[in-house]
C-alpha positions in Angstrom: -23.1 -11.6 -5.9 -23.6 -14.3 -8.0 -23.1 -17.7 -8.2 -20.0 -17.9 -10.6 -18.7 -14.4 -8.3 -19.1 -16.8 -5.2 -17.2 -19.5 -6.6 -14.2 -16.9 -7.9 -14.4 -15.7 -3.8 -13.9 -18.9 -2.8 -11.0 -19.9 -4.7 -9.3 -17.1 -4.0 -10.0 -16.9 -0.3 -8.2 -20.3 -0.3 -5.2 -19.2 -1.7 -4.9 -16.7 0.7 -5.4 -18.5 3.7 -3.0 -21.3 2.2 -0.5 -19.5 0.0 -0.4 -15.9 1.1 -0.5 -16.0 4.4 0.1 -19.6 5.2 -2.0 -20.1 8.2 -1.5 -23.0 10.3 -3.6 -25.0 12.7 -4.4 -23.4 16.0 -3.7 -19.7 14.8 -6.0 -17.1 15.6 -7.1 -15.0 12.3 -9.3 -11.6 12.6 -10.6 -10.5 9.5 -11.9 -6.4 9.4 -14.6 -6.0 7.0 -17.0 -2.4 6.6 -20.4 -2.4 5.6 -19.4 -1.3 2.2 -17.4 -4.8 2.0 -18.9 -7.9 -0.5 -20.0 -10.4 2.3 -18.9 -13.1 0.6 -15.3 -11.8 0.6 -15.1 -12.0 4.2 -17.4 -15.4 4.5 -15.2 -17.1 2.4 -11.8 -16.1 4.1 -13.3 -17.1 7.2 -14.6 -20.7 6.0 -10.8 -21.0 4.4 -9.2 -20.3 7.9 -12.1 -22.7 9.0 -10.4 -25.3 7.1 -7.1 -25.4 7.7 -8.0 -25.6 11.5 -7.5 -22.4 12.8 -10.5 -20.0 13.9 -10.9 -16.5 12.5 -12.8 -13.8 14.0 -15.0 -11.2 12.0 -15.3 -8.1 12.4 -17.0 -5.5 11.5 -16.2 -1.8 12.0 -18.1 1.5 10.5 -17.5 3.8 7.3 -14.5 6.1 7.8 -14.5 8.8 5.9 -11.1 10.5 5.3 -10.9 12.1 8.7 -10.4 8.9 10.3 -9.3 7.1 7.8 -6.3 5.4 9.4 -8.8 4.3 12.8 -10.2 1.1 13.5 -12.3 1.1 16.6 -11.0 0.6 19.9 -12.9 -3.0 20.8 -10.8 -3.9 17.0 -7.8 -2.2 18.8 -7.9 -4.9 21.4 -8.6 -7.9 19.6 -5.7 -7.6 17.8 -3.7 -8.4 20.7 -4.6 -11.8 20.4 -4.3 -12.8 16.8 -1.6 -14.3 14.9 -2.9 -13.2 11.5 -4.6 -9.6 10.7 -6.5 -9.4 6.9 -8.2 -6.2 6.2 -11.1 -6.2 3.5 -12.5 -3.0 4.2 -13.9 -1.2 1.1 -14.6 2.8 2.5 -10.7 3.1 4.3 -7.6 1.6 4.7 -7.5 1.6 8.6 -6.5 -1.9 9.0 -3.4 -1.4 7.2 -2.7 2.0 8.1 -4.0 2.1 12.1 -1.1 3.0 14.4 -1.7 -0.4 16.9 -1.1 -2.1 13.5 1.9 -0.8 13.0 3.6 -1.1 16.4 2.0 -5.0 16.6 4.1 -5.5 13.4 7.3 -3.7 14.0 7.1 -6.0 17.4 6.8 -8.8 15.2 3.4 -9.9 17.0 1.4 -10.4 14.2 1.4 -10.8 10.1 -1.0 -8.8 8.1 -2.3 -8.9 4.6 -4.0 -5.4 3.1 -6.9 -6.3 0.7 -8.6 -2.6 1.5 -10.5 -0.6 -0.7 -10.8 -2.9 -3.6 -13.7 -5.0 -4.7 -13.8 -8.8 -6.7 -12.4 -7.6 -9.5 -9.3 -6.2 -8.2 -8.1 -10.1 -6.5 -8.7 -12.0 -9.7 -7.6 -10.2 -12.5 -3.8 -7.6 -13.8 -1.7 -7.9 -10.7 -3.1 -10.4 -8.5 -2.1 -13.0 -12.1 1.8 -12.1 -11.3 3.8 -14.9 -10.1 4.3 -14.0 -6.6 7.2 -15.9 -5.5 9.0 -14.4 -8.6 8.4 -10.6 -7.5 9.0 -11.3 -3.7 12.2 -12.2 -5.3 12.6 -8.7 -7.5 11.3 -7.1 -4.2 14.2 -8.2 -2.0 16.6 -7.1 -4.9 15.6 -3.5 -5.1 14.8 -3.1 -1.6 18.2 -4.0 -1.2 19.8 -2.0 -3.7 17.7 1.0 -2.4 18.5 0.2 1.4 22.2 0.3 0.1 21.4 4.3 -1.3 21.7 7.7 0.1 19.3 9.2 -2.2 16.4 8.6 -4.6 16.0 10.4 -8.0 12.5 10.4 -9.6 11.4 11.7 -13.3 9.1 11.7 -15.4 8.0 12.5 -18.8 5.2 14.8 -17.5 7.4 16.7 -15.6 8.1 15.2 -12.5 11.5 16.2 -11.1 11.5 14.8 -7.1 14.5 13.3 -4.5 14.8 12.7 -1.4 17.0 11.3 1.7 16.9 7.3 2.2 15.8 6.3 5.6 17.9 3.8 7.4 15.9 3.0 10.0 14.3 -0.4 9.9 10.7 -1.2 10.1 9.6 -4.4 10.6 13.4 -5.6 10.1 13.2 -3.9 6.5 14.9 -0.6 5.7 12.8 -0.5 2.6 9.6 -2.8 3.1 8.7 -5.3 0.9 5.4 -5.8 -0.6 5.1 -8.3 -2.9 1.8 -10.5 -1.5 3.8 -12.9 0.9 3.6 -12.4 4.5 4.1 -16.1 6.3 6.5 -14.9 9.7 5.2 -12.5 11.7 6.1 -9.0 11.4 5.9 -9.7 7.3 2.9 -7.3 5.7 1.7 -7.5 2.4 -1.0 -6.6 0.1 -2.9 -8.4 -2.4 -3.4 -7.5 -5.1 0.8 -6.5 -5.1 4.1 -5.9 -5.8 6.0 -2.6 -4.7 8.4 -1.6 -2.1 8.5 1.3 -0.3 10.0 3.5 2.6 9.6 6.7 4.5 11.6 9.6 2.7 14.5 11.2 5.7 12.6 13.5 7.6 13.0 17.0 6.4 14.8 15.6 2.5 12.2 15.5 -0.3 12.0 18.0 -2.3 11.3 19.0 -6.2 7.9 19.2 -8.2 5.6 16.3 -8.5 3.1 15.9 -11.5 0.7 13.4 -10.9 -0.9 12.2 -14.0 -2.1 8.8 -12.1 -5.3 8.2 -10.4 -5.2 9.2 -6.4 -6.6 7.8 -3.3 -9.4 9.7 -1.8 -9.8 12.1 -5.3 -12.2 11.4 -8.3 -10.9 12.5 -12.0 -7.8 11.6 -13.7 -6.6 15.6 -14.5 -2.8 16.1 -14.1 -1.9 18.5 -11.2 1.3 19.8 -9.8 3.2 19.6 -6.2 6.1 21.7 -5.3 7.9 19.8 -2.1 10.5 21.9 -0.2 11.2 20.1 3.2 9.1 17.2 2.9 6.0 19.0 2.4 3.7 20.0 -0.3 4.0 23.8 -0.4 2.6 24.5 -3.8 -0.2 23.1 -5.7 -1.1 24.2 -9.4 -3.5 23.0 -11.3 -7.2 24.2 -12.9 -9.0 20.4 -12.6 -11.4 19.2 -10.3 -8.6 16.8 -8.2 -7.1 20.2 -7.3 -10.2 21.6 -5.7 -10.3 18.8 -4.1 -7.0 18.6 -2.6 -7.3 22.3 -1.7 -10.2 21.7 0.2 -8.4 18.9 2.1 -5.2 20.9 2.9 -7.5 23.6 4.1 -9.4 20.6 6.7 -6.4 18.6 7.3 -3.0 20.6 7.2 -1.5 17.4 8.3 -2.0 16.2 5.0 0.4 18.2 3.5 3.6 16.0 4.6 5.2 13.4 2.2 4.8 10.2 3.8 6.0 7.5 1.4 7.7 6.8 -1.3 6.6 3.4 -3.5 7.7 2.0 -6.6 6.1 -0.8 -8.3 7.1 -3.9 -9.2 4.4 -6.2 -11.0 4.1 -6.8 -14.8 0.4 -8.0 -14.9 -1.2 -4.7 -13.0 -3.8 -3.3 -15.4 -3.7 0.8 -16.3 -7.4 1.1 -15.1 -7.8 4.2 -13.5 -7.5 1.9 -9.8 -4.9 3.7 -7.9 -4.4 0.3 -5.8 -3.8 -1.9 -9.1 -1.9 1.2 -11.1 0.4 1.7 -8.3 1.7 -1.3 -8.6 2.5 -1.4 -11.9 6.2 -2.4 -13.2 7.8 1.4 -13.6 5.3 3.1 -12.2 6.1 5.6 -8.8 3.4 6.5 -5.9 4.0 9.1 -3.7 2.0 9.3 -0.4 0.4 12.3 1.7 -0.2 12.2 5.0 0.6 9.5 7.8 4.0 7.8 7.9 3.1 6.2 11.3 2.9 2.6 8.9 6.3 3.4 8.0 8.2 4.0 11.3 7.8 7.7 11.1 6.3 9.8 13.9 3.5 12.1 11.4 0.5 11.1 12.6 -2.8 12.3 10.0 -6.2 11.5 9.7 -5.3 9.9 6.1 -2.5 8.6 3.9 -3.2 9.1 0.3 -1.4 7.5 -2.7 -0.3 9.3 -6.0 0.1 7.6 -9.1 3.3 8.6 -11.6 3.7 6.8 -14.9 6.4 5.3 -16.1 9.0 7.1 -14.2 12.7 7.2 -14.5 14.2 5.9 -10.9 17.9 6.4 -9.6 19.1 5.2 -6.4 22.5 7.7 -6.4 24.1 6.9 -9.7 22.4 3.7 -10.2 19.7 4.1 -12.9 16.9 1.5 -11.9 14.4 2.4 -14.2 14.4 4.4 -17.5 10.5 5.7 -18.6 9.4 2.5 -16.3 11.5 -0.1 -17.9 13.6 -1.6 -15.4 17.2 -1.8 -16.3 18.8 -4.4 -14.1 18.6 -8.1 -14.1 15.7 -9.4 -12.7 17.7 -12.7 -12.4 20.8 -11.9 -11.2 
């Protein structure tokens, strides 16, 4: 890293520590970094924490490929029972996001996480991470709560996409839909940054429709366009002649698991860049993911080796009659 690269990390761990996640004095921080992770990311978080007098911990856990995607190891398992404060900056997997003792630490309100997996520099200084992030936690709590208030969600798009599904009503972490909008400053608040979506669980059994994904995808090289027929909230076609379908075969075929639709997302932030970065481009303003695989992180009971994130751009959103967005513009006041 360079010396300009080292200066950017610094900065920004600071108003993470400070801003995002407001640490205070005396609070316990654990930061889980991979091998693949920029040490200076993690240095510099942990000389922020340093500095507002509380003590962070490091840690540092292997590779995961997509098998164990959603694992931290067990000695990581245990620390976290004594932190206040979780920040995941692993590059190779999501598992401190998406790791089950995560989840029940968080829907106990025990701890408060921030997700900065699988993205490098680039991703925490430039498109989304510019939004103003009081603004869209704001927006966030709007449409969570006009979606909380819904029986079912209606998604389209111009490539095709034709997809619903059952709302949840279950809360998770004290949010029927959660809200992601890089704030998480009580405990049992999780967040990302770069952000700006919110997101639930579909009703078990309720999506159904076709899916065409013409966004980039967690876990799958290539940007082709492929097709998902959902019946029953799983994936029980795929069509397609590209390479992100061979792919996907081959993990259906190794993880059947994967097959279940675990999430529904739709982003929020103006300032995310279209860049081919399925963690920037899903949170895009109009823009819909839709996740394979684990819904443990949600307060479902699907438990997979991976949870997997497709893009849709510029989608048309209702919430029953409601129409939230029209070909990703969103058509309710962001101020009222």
């Amino acid at each position: 890293m360079n010396r300009q690269r080292i200066i950017d990390a610094i900065a920004l761990a600071q108003r993470i520590v400070r801003h995002h996640l407001a640490v205070q004095p005396g609070e316990n921080v654990l930061i889980v970094a991979d091998p693949e992770t920029e040490t200076d990311i993690y240095l510099a978080l942990a000389g922020s924490v340093q500095a507002v007098g509380a003590e962070y911990t490091v840690a540092l856990m292997p590779t995961r490929g997509q098998e164990r995607a959603t694992r931290l190891t067990r000695p990581i398992e245990r620390a976290l029972e004594e932190v206040d404060v979780l920040i995941g900056v692993t590059r190779a997997s999501g598992a401190p996001t998406y790791a089950p003792r995560v989840a029940e630490l968080l829907a106990q309100r025990r701890i408060r996480a921030l997700s900065m997996v699988m993205r490098d520099l680039d991703n925490y200084l430039k498109g989304a991470a510019t939004a103003d992030y009081e603004a869209l936690e704001a927006l966030g709590q709007r449409v969570a709560q006009l979606w909380s208030q819904a029986e079912e969600i209606r998604i389209q798009t111009r490539a095709g996409t034709d997809f619903r599904a059952g709302v949840t009503k279950e809360p998770v972490m004290g949010q029927v839909v959660i809200v992601e909008c890089g704030l998480a400053r009580e405990p049992g608040r999780e967040a990302a940054f770069s952000d700006g979506e919110v997101s639930q669980r579909p009703r078990t059994g309720t999506s159904q429709g076709v899916l065409v994904v013409d966004g980039p995808v967690a876990g799958l090289k290539g940007m082709d366009p492929f097709i998902l027929e959902v019946e029953a909230g799983r994936v029980v076609r795929l069509e397609g002649g590209g390479h992100r379908v061979r792919q996907l075969e081959a993990v259906f075929r190794s993880l059947p698991c994967a097959r279940h639709i675990a999430e529904v997302g739709i982003g929020l932030n103006p300032n995310a860049l279209r860049n081919g970065d399925f963690e920037e481009e899903k949170k895009a303003l109009g823009n819909v993911h839709v996740a394979l695989g684990s819904d443990l992180f949600y307060g479902g009971t699907h438990e997979c080796g991976l949870h997997w994130d497709m893009v849709l751009y510029d989608a048309s959103v209702w919430l029953d009659d409601l129409l939230l967005f029209k070909d990703g513009k969103l058509m309710i006041d962001e101020t009222a």
